[in-house]
C-alpha positions as CSV (number, residue, x, y, z in Angstrom):
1,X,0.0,0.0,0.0
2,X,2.7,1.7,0.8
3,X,3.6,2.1,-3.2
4,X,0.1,3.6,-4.2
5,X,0.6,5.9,-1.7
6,X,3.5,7.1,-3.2
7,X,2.3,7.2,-6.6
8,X,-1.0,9.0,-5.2
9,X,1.3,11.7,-3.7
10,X,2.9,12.3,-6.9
11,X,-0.4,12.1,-8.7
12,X,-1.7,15.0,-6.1
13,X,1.4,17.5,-6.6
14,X,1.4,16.9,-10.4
15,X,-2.2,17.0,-10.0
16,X,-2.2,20.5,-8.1
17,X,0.2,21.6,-10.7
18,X,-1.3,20.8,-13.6
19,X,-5.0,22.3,-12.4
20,X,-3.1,25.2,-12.1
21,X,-1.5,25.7,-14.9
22,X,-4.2,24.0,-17.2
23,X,-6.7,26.6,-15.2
24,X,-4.4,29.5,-16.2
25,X,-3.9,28.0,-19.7
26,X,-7.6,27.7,-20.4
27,X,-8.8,30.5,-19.1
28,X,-8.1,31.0,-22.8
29,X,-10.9,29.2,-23.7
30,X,-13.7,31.8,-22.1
31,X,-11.4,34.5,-23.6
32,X,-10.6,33.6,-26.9
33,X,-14.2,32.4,-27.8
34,X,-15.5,35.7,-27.2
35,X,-13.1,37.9,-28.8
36,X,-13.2,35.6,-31.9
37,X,-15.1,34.8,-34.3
38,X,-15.9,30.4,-34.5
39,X,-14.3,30.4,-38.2
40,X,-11.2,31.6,-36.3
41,X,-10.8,29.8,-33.3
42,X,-11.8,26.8,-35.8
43,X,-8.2,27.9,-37.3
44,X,-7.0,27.3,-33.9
45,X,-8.7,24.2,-33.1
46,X,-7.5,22.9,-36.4
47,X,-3.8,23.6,-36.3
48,X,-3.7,22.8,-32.5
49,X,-5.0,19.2,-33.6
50,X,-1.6,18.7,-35.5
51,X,0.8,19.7,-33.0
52,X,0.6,16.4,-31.0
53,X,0.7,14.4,-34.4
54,X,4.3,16.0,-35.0
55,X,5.5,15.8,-31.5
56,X,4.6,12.1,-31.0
57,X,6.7,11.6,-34.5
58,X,9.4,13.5,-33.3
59,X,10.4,12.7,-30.1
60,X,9.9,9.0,-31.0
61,X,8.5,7.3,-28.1
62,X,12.2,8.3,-26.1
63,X,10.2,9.4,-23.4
64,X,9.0,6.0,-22.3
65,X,12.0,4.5,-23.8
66,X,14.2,7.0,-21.0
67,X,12.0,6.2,-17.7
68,X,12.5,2.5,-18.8
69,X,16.1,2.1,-19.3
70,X,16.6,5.0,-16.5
71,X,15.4,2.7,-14.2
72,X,17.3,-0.5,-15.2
73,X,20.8,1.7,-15.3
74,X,23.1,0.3,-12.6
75,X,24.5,4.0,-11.4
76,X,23.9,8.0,-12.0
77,X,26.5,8.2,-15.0
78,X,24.9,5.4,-17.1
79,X,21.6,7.7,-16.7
80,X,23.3,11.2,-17.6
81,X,24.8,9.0,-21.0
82,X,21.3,7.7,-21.4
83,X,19.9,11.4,-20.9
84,X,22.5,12.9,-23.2
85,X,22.0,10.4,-26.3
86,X,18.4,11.0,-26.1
87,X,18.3,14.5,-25.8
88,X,20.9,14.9,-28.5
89,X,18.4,12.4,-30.6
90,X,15.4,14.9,-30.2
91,X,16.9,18.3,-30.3
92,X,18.5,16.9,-33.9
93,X,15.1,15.8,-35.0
94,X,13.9,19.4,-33.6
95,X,16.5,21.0,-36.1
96,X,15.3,18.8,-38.5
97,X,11.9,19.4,-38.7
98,X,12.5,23.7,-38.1
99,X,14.5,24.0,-41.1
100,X,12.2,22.2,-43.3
101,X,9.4,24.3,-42.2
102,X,11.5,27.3,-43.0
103,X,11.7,25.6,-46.6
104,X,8.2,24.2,-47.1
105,X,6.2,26.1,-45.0
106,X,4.8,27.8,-48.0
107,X,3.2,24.7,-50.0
108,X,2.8,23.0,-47.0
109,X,0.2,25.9,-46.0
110,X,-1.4,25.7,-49.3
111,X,-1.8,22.0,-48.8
112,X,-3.8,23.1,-45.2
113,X,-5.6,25.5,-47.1
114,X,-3.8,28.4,-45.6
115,X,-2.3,29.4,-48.7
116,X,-2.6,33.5,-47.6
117,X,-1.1,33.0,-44.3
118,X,1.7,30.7,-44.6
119,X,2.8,32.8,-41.7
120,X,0.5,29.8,-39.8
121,X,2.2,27.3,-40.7
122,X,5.7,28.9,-39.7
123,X,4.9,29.8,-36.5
124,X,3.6,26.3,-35.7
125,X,6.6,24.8,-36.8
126,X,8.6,26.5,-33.9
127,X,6.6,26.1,-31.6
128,X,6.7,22.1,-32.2
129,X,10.3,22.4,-32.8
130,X,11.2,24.1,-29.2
131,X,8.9,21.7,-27.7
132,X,10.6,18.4,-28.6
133,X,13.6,19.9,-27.7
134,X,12.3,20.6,-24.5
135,X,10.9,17.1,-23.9
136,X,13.5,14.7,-23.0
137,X,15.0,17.9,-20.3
138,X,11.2,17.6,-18.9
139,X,10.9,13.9,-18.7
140,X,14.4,14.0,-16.4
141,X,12.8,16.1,-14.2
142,X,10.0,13.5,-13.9
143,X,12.6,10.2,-13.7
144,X,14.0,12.6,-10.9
145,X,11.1,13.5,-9.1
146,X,12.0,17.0,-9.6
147,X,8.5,18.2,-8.9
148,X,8.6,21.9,-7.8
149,X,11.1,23.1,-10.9
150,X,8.7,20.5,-13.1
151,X,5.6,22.9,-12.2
152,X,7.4,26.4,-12.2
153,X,8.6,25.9,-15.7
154,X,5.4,24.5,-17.2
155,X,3.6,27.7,-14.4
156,X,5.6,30.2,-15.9
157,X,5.0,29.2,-20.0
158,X,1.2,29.2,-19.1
159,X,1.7,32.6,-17.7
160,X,3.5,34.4,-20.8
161,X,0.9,32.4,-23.1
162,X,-1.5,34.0,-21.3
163,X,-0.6,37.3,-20.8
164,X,0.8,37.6,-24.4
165,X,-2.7,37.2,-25.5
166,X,-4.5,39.1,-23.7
167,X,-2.1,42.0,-25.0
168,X,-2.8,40.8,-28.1
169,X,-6.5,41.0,-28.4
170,X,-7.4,43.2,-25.9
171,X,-4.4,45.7,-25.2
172,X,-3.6,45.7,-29.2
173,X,-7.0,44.7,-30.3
174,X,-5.7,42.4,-33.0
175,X,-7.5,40.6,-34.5
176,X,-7.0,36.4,-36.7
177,X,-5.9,33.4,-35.4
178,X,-1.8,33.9,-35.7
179,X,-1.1,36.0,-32.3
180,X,-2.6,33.0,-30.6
181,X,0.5,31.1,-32.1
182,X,3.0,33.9,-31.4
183,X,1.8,33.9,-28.0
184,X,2.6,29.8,-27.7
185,X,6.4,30.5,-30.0
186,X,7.0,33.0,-26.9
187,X,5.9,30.7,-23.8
188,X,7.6,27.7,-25.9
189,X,10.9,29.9,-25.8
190,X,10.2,30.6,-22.2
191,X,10.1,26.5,-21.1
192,X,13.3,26.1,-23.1
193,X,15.3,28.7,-21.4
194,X,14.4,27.9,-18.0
195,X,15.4,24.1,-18.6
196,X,18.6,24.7,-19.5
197,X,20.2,25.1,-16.3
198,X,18.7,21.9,-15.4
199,X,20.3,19.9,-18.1
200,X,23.5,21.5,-17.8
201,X,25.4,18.8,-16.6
202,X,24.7,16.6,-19.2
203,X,26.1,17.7,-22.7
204,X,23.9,16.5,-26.3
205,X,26.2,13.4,-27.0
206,X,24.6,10.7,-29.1
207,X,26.3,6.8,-27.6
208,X,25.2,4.4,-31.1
209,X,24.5,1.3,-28.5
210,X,22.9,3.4,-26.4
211,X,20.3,4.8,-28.9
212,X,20.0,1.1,-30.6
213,X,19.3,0.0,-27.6
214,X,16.4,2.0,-26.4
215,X,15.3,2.3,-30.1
216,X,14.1,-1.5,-30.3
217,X,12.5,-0.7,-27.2
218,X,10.7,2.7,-28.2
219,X,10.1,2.6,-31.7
220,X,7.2,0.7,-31.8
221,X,5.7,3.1,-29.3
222,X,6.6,5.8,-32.1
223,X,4.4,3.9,-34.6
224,X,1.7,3.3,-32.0
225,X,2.1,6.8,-30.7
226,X,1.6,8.2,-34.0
227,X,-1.4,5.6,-34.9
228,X,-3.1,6.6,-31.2
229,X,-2.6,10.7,-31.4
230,X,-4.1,10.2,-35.2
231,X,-7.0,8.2,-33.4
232,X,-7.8,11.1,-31.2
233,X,-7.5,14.2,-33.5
234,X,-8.5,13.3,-36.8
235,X,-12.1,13.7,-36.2
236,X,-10.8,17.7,-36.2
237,X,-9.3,17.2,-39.8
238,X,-12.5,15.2,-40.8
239,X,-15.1,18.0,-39.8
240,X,-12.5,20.7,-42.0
241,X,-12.6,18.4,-45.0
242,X,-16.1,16.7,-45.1
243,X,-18.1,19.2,-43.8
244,X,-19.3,21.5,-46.3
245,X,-16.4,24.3,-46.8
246,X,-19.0,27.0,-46.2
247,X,-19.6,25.9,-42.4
248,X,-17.0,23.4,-41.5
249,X,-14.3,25.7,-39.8
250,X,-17.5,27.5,-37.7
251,X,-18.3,23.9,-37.0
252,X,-15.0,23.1,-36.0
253,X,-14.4,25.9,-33.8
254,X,-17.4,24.8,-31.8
255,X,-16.4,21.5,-31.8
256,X,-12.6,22.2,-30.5
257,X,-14.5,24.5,-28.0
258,X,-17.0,21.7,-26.7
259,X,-13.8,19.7,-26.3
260,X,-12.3,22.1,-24.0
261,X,-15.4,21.5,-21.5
262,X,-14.5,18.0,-21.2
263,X,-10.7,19.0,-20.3
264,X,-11.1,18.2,-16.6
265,X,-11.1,14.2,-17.3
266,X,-7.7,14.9,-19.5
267,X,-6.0,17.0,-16.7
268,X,-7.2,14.1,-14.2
269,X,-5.9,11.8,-17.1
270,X,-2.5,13.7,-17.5
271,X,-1.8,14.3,-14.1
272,X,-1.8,10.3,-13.2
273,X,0.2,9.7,-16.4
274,X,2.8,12.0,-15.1
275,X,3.0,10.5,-11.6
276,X,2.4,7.3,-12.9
277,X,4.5,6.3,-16.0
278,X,8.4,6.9,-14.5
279,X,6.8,5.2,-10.9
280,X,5.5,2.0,-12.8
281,X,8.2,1.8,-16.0
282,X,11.4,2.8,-13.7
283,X,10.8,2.9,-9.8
284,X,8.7,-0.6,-9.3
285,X,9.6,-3.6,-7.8
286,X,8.9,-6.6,-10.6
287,X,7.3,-8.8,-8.1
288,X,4.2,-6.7,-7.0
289,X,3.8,-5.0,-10.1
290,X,0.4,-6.6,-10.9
291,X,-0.9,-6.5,-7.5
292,X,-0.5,-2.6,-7.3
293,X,-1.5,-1.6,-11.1
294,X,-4.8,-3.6,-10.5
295,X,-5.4,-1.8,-7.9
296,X,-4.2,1.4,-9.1
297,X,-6.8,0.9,-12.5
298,X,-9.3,0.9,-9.5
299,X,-8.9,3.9,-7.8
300,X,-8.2,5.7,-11.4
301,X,-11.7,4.4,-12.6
302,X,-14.1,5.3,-8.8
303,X,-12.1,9.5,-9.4
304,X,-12.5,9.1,-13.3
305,X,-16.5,8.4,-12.6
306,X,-16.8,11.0,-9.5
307,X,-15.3,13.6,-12.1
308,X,-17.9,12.5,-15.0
309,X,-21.1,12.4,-12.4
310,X,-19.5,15.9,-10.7
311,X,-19.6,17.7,-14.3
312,X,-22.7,16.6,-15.7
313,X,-24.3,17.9,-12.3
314,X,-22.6,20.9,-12.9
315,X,-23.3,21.1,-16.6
316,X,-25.2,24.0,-17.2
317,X,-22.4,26.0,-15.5
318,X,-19.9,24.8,-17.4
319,X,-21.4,25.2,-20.7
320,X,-21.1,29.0,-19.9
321,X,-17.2,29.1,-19.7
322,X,-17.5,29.1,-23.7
323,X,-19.2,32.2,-25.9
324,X,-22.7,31.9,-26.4
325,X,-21.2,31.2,-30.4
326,X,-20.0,28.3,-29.1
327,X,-22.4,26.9,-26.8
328,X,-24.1,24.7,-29.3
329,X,-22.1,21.2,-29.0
330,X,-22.1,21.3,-25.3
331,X,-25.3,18.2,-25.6
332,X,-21.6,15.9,-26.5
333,X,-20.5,16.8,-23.3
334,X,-21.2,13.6,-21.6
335,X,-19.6,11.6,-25.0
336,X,-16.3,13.6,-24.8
337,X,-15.8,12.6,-20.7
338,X,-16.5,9.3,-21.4
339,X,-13.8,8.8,-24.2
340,X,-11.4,10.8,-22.4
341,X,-11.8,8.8,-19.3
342,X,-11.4,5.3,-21.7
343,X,-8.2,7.0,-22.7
344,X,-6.7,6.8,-19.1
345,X,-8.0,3.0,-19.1
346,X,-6.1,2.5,-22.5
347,X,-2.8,4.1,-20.9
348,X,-3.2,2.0,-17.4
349,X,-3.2,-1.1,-19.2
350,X,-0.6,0.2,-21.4
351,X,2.1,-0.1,-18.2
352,X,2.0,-4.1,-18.6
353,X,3.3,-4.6,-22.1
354,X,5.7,-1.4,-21.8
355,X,7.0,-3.1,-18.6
356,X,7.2,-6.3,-20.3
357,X,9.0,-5.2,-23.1
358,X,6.7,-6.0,-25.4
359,X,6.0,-2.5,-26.8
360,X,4.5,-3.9,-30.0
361,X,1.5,-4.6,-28.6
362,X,0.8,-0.8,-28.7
363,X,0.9,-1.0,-32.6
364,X,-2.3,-3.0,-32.0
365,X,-3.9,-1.5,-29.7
366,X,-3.6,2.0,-31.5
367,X,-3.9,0.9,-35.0
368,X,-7.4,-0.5,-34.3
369,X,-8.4,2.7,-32.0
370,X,-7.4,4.8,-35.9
371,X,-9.2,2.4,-37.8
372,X,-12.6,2.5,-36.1
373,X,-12.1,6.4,-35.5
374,X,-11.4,7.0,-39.4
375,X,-14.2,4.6,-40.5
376,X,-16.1,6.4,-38.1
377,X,-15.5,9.6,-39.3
378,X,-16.0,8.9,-42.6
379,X,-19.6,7.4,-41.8
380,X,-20.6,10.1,-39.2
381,X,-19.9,13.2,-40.2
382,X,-20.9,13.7,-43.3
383,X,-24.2,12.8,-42.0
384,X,-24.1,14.1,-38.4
385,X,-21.8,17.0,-38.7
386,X,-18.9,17.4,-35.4
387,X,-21.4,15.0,-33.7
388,X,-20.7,12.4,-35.2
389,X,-17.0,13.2,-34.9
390,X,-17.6,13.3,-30.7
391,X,-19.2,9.4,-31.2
392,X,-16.6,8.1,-33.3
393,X,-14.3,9.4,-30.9
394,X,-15.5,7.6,-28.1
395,X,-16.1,4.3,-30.3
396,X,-12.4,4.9,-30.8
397,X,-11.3,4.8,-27.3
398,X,-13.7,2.0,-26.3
399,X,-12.1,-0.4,-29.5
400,X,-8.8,0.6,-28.6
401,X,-10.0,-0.3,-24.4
402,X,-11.1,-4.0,-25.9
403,X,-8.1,-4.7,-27.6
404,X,-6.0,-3.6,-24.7
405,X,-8.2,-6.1,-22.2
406,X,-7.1,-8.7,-24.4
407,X,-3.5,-8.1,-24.9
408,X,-3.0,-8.0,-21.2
409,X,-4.7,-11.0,-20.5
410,X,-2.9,-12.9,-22.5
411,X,0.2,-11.2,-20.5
412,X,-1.4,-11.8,-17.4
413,X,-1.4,-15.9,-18.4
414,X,2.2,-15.6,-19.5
415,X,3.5,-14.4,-16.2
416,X,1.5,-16.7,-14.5
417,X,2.3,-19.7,-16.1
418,X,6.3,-18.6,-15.6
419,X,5.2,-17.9,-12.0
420,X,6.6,-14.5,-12.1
């Protein structure tokens, strides 16, 4: 018990944390959606939904790859090489991927459809190329249970972001959907600079074994990581392209802004993943470890269904944190909770098979969630507009729950039968 207290404790600070800086962030949501119009913030809402896409493909699936092999490593040194060839890894790929949206940021945008503002496209760029440089230098301070500097770095982006805008819009009075960007570039800038002392002891030095090594390890996670964020945010690209052109970025403005209600199950969901992936993939004793995830997947599901029956009590205050513009999806409220709190299912069971070492089995269990989601989408909203978007959505987290039941099971037997 004495282990899920632990992890609880973490879970509370991050949790404290990231309410505070998610509040501060999305006190952005009230704002923005009544200084803009839906077509814009659908601008937002679109480009927003490919920023995950593009970090999961660039940072590679290192992340889990580091708290694993962190915790196997025999002494400090063998985890400041580890750090340093991973770092090195993403910061190159962060390079990588800035100067070709220096170079192709211009056809790239007409491919978006944002042709007369390539200036979009750019400024997105940055901001995912600072923030997979960032990444590895923030999942160190997790491995090290560096809590307090963890939460004043993220405190202080939200902060900038925040303030940034509201100069923006309301000091300035500007108006389209790029200063929202700008904003993020600056608070991006922000994280970096404050991370660097913390990494300074450790010098960008890719080690070949080192890199093969945890490559075997994380790259299926990359495919599956890139499979799963496609899952969740291509119902955004399918209500751009097969809604009718005239309405679909008003309709996807209200539909990025309904899924902003439902952001209390993901800040639940995120603050237990931070806790909870570096205490189950690097910190845990082998022996116990299926004793203590069951019953972790317990006490996750009793606060994930408190949180659900608190906001649908609560419901017709929350639908006022959005513009009245905006106010139209909120009847998909109780649909959006209840995939978001099948996502946190998906990443408890997703603990066995990255502790096992079998990381493979996330290619399945993602690459079934994008399946059903595309077919979905395809189906839905055509006919059903960003509604049927919100069901294929949660028909994409539930497929992706059911394969994952399955997978483990199968684990569950396998351990069993070697009496481990």
């Amino acid at each position: 018990m004495s282990a899920i207290r632990t992890l609880a404790g973490d879970t509370i600070v991050y949790g404290l944390s990231t309410i505070l800086t998610r509040m501060l962030n999305y006190l952005m949501v009230p704002y923005l959606t009544r200084v803009m119009a839906t077509g814009e913030y659908g601008v937002v809402t679109d480009l927003y939904s490919l920023i995950p896409f593009a970090l999961v493909l660039l940072t590679m699936g290192l992340e889990s790859g580091y708290f694993r092999f962190a915790g196997k490593a025999e002494n400090e040194e063998e985890k400041r090489k580890l750090f340093a060839t991973l770092w090195g890894t993403t910061l190159l790929a962060a390079a990588a991927f800035g100067i070709l949206a220096a170079l192709f940021g211009r056809p790239a945008a007409e491919v978006l459809g944002y042709g007369d503002t390539p200036s979009l496209v750019w400024l997105t760029g940055v901001i995912v190329a600072l923030d997979v440089a960032a990444a590895m230098p923030f999942a160190r301070l997790r491995e090290q249970r560096r809590r307090m500097r963890y939460v004043g770095v993220r405190l202080a982006s939200v902060v900038v972001n925040l303030a940034l805008c509201l100069v923006f819009y309301s000091v300035q009075q500007r108006t389209g959907a790029q200063w929202v960007l700008v904003a993020n570039v600056a608070a991006s800038a922000v994280s970096m600079l404050l991370l660097v002392p913390t990494v300074r002891i450790a010098i960008p030095r890719i080690d070949r074994p080192t890199l093969q090594r945890v490559m075997v390890y994380s790259l299926p996670l990359l495919v599956s990581g890139v499979a799963g964020t496609a899952g969740e945010f291509i119902d955004r690209q399918m209500i751009k392209w097969l809604m009718p052109p005239d309405v679909a970025m008003g309709a996807l403005g209200v539909y990025g802004a309904t899924t902003k209600l439902a952001v209390i199950m993901i800040l639940f969901t995120q603050m237990y993943r931070l806790a909870a992936e570096p205490f189950f993939l690097a910190r845990f004793a082998k022996g116990d470890f299926a004793r203590q995830s069951a019953l972790a997947m317990r006490l996750y599901i009793v606060v994930a269904a408190l949180i659900f029956a608190a906001v649908m009590l609560a419901r017709p205050l929350v639908v006022q944190i959005v513009g009245e513009e905006f106010r139209g999806g909120s009847r998909l409220l109780p649909v959006l909770l209840a995939a978001n709190a099948l996502a946190g299912v998906v990443l408890n069971l997703s603990f066995w098979y990255k502790r096992a070492e079998r990381t493979w089995m996330a290619i399945a269990v993602t690459g079934t969630g994008m399946a059903v989601a595309v077919a979905l989408n395809v189906a839905l909203v055509p006919r059903m507009g960003y509604e049927g978007a919100a069901w294929a959505r949660l028909a994409c987290e539930a497929a992706m729950v059911a394969v994952s039941v399955s997978l483990v099971t199968k684990l569950k037997r396998q351990y069993a039968d070697k009496g481990d």
